[in-house]
N, C-alpha and C positions, 0 to 999 in steps of 0.2 A: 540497601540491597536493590530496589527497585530503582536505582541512578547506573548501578553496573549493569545490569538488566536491559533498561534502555538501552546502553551502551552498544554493549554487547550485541543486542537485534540491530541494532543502527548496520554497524559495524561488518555482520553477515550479511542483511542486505546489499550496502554497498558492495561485498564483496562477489555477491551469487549471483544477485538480480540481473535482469537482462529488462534494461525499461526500452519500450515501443522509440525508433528511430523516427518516427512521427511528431513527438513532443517537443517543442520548439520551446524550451526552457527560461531563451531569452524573454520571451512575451510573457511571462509571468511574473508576478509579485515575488516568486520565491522561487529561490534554487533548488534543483534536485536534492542536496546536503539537507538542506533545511528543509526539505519535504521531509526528506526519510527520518531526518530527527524527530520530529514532529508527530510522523503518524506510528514508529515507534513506540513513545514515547503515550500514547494512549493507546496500544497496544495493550504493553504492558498495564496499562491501568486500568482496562479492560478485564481483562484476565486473571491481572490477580484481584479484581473485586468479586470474583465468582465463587462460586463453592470450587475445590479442588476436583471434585467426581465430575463435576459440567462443565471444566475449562475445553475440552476435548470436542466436544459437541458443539460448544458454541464456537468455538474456533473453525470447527469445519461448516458453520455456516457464515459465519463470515468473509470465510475464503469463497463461499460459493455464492454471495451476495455480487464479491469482489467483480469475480468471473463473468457474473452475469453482464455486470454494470461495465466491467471491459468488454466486453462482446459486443454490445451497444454502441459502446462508446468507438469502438474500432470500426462497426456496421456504417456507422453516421458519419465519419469521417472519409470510408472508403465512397459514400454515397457522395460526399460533399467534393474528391477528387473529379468521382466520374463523372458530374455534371458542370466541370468548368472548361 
């Protein structure tokens, strides 16, 4: 169940997601594909190791972890433009 699972998020992500046109994909050790496998893929392993009543809560902070750390990360790069 938790291999369809993965799947499955992988799968919508590719399909939804809209990733930052900043990310220069080549320069990394790993492909988009293989990102979104991946961080799926502890997703789910996240979530279903929780109690079912807390999966909600913690998801919503993880998503707002997420946010925070893209805000930053977008903040640092738009800095790193405007000073070359």
């Amino acid at each position: 169940m938790q291999d369809n699972a993965t799947s499955q998020l992988a799968q919508l992500t590719r399909e939804e997601a809209v990733f930052a046109d900043n990310i220069d994909w080549s320069a990394l050790d790993i492909t988009k594909e293989q990102a979104i496998d991946a961080m799926a893929d502890k997703v789910i392993q996240q979530l279903t190791s929780i109690n079912e009543d807390d999966r909600a809560i913690v998801a919503m902070a993880t998503l707002c972890k997420l946010l925070v750390e893209n805000l930053a990360f977008q903040a640092m790069l738009k800095n790193n433009l405007t000073e070359k």
